[in-house]
N, C-alpha and C positions, 0 to 999 in steps of 0.2 A: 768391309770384308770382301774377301776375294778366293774363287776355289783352293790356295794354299797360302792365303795370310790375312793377317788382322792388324790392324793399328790400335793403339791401346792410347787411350791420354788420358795422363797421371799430372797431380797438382801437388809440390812440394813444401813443406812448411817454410823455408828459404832454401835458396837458390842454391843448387847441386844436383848430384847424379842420382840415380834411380839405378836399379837392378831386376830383371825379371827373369823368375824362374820356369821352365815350361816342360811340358813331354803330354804325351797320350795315356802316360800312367799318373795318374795323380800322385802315387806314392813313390816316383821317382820321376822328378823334375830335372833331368840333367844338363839341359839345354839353357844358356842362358842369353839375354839380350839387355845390352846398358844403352841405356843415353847418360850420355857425357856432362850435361848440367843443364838444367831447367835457368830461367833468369828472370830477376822481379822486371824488366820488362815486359817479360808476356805474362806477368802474373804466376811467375812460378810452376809456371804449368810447361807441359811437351809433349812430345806423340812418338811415340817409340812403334815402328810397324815390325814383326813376328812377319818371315818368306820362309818358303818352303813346310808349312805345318800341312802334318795331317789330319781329317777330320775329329771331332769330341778331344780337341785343347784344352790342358787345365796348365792356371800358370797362379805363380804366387811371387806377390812383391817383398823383394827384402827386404829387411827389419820391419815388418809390419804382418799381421796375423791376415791380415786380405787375401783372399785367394777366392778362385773361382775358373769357370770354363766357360769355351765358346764354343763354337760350331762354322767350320767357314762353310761361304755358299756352294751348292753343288757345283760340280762339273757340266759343263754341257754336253761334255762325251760320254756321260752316264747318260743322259737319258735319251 
């Protein structure tokens, strides 16, 4: 995590793309970030990173009812 993003790693059932949805409103995620395809090389797995977020993120993975929020680290000009 970082003052305006997050990395997220997601595991595939086989190898393909992923989609995420995101926003500060839970109830409209309009914001979206893809990885392009995951590979049974790395075990079907990838790290999709979210730039530019503002704090209390809530993001949901397409076709799958998973959803959830983050929180990125403060600012050091806040404090």
């Amino acid at each position: 995590p970082a003052a305006d993003s997050m990395s997220l790693w997601l595991r595939t059932a086989r190898p393909g793309k992923f989609v995420v949805f995101y926003g500060t409103d839970k109830n409209d995620l309009s914001k979206t970030a893809t990885l392009k395809s995951t590979s049974i090389n790395r075990d079907n797995t990838g790290i999709l990173t979210l730039s530019g977020l503002q704090p209390n993120t809530h993001y949901r993975i397409a076709d799958h009812q998973l959803d959830g929020s983050f929180r990125t680290l403060p600012r050091s000009a806040d404090f």
